[in-house]
Structure formats: structure tokens, C-alpha cells
C-alpha positions, 0 to 999 in steps of 0.5 A: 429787123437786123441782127448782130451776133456779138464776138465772142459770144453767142448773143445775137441781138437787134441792131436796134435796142430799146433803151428804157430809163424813162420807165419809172419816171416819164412812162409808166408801167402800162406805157412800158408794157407798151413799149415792150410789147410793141418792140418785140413785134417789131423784131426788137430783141435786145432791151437795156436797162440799169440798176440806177435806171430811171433817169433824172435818177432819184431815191424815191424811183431807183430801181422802178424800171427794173421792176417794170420790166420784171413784172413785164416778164412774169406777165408775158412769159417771154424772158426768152425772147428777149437779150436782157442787159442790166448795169452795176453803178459805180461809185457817185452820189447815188449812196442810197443805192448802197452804201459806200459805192465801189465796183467790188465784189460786195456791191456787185454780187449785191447788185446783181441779187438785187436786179435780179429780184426786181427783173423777176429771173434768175441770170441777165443776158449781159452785165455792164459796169456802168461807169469806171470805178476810177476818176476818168473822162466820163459824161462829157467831162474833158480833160484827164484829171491825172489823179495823184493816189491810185483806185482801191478797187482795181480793174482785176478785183472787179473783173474777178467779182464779175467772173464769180457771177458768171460762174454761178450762172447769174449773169452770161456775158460781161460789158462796160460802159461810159469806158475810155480806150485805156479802160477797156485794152486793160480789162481786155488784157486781164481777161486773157492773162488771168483766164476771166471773161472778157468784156464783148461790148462797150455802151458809149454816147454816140451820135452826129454831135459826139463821134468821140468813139471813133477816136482810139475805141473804134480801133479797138472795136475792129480789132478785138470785137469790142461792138458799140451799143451805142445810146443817145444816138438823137442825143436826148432828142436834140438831133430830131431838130424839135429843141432849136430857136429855144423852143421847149416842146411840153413833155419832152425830156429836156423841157422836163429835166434842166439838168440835161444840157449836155447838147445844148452848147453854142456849137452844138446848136449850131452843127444840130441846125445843120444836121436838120437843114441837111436832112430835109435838104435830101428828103428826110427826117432829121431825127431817122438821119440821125439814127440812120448814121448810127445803124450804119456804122460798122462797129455798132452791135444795137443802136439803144433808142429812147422813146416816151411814146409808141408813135416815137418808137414807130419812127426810131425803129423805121431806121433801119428802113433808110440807107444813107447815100455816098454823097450824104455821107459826104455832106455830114462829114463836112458838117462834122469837120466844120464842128468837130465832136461839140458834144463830147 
């Protein structure tokens, strides 16, 4: 296993992050347990989680995988062996999580005393917002909305609230999420003015069919010491070439769920077919290429992978294995010019 020790920090955590919102819903308790287990043999250290988690999020499973992973905890006795990061929602339609969603101080010192009862300890490694409090650019949405009123909740307010728990030894480090250029230089900025704790990573979408992030974050990531803890490297499975000519394999995720099209657009089928032809072109499998070009780019500190079963998990981690070649590169960038960011 790799390691990266993030800036500005003292953690050191495995280039490959076991992401875990199927905990819950499609693996239960023992297949997590599993999946813990397993990924710590593996070297893997670094496990992300949410308090929205897990995904499709409803009432009935909120906060499941929390619970899953803090029973794994209390049985394993291994809470310090592992770099734990949870997420604080912002405000949507997940009011049964609490009431009147915002990122200020009363939802986040609740949130965090909630994680933490469920997660079975008593601080998380590093506490990411999970999406801005404001109306932005998030989950695939283009176009910048120009909101006419400004956020109740500033960017300072909620980075105070996060420096209170830092303070009482709740919570060690501080990240965002699903967070623009702008978000993250101006939480940045705060930081140093008022003395707070800065944010030392950001976890954003990243993969062949979204390489968004290069445009104004990786800037950002190089000169500041922002890493990525990049999730959806195989963008839901779609890169492992498993969904293409229609095909819906039984039990996975987006034969399961409708609601995750965010890979299925025409262009992205298209570039998705030329990923797989260009893998097995040079011998590979489609889905390690995939995460293979995530490992190895500069500015990702983990690459957060996603698996449902112990044989997925096997092949994801088997990555780090494979080096992409000069000329490789070449031909994916050729791919990714002819199909420019279709997943955003």
C-alpha cells in the first residue's frame, strides 16, 4: 500500500480509501465487517463515511452505515488503526435527518454528537461538509444559478461552528466536499484571517468521464496543499465496461437504483466504450485503468473506492499494482478531448 500524508496535517492515509455508502443498504453488517476486515489486511487505512450514508439515502437506513462501522470498532478494538472520515449534511431534502437543515453551529455540534454515538468513539479523524450550504454547482449541475439573496449561513459561521469541535477534541481535521474553486480559496482565506482551522482536503467526483477537477481545483490543490479524496473513480461501475449495450447486470448498483443516471449520457456511453476498447487494446481491465488514472495523479491524497463484494474490493485494491504508460496516457487524453468532461 501507498501512503499520502496530507498537508497541513499530520495524517498519513492509504492512497486507496474504502468508501462505504453501500453499508446499510446493499451490504450488511457481516459483508462490512468483511470489507473492513479485509481492507485492513490490505494496508488500507483511510475509511469515509457520512451521516447521510447510506446511499439511495432514505429515513428508514439514515445513519446504518455509521452504526455498521462503529459496531466494527467496539468489536475489533482497532479505532487506531484506521484514519475515520465522516460528513455533516447541508441543507436538501433530507429533513429527517434534522429539522431545518443548515450548515451552522446547531446542526454541526448535533451532527457531530450524533456520528459519534453511532461510530462508537469519541473524535473522527477528519470532518468534511458534505455539500455548501449555498446554491452552487454540485452533483452534476451546470450552470451557476446567480442567486439573487445571500446564504443566512456564511462561509465563516460554519467554519467557526467546526473550529468549536476541533477545539473540544471532537474532531481533528476539517474538509469539504462537492466544493467549487471559489468555496474552497474563500474557506481557505477565512482560515488564515481569523485564525481557524484550515480545510486540508477536498472530496470531489473524479474520473475518466468527469475530469472537472482539473479545471481551477487542481490549481488550487498544488499550490495550497488542498489533496483530492477523489470518489466515483469507476463513476458508479459505469467505467468497468459492465453497463454498456444496455446490459443491467443483477444486483448491481445502477440496475438497482434508476435514480443514478449521472453516467448514462449519450457522450458518455460513447467515451465509456472507448475507455473499455482502449483498456483491453493494451491488456488491461477496464475497471483497474479506470482507477489506475486516478492513483496516479499528483494531486490525489486516496482514491475512495466502492465495492459490494470482497472479489470487487480485491480487483479495486489491485491498482495501485498497475502503472499507466507514457503512451497510454497519450491515447486517454485523446479519448478525453474527443469527449470533453460528459459526466460533469
Amino acid at each position: 500500500m501507498q501512503y499520502t500524508k496530507l498537508p497541513h496535517s499530520t495524517l498519513e492515509i492509504s492512497k486507496i480509501g474504502l468508501g462505504t455508502m453501500t453499508f446499510g443498504e446493499q451490504n450488511s453488517q457481516a459483508d462490512a465487517f468483511q470489507q473492513l476486515d479485509y481492507a485492513l489486511e490490505r494496508g488500507v487505512n483511510f475509511i469515509d463515511t457520512a451521516e447521510m450514508y447510506p446511499v439511495p439515502p432514505t429515513a428508514k437506513t439514515q445513519g446504518k452505515t455509521e452504526e455498521y462501522i462503529g459496531n466494527w470498532i467496539e468489536k475489533s478494538g482497532k479505532r487506531e488503526k484506521i484514519v475515520l472520515a465522516t460528513k455533516v449534511a447541508g441543507p436538501r431534502n433530507v429533513d429527517y435527518i434534522r429539522g431545518k437543515m443548515a450548515l451552522d453551529h446547531r446542526n454541526i455540534h448535533q451532527a457531530i454528537d450524533d456520528s459519534l454515538r453511532r461510530l462508537k468513539t469519541d473524535y473522527v479523524d477528519l470532518y468534511q461538509l458534505h455539500w455548501p450550504q449555498r446554491k452552487t454547482n454540485t452533483f452534476g449541475q451546470l450552470n451557476y444559478p446567480n442567486p439573487e439573496t445571500q446564504e443566512e449561513v456564511t462561509l465563516l459561521e460554519t467554519l467557526e461552528a467546526l473550529n468549536d469541535l476541533v477545539r473540544m477534541g471532537k474532531v481533528r481535521y476539517i474538509g469539504v466536499s462537492n466544493e467549487t474553486p471559489w468555496g474552497l480559496m474563500t474557506y481557505l482565506r477565512l482560515a488564515e484571517k481569523h485564525e481557524l482551522p484550515r480545510m486540508v482536503s477536498i472530496q470531489n467526483p473524479y474520473n475518466l468521464l468527469n475530469r472537472s477537477f482539473e479545471v481551477g481545483l487542481s490549481e488550487i490543490s498544488h499550490f495550497e496543499g488542498v489533496k483530492l479524496l477523489a470518489y466515483s473513480p469507476m463513476a458508479f461501475g459505469v467505467l468497468s465496461g459492465k453497463y454498456l449495450n444496455g446490459a443491467r447486470p443483477q444486483g448491481a448498483r445502477c440496475s438497482l437504483f434508476e435514480r443514478f443516471q449521472r453516467y448514462f449520457t449519450e457522450q458518455g456511453i460513447k467515451a465509456t466504450q472507448a475507455y473499455v476498447n482502449l483498456a483491453q487494446e493494451f491488456g488491461l481491465d477496464p475497471a483497474q485503468m479506470a482507477l489506475a488514472f486516478v492513483n496516479q495523479k499528483p494531486f490525489v491524497g486516496s482514491n475512495i473506492i466502492g465495492a459490494t463484494q470482497l472479489s470487487q474490493l480485491k480487483n479495486n485494491i489491485d491498482s495501485l499494482e498497475i502503472t499507466l504508460t507514457e503512451e497510454l496516457l497519450k491515447e486517454i487524453d485523446k479519448i478525453a478531448t474527443q469527449y470533453s468532461n460528459p459526466c460533469p
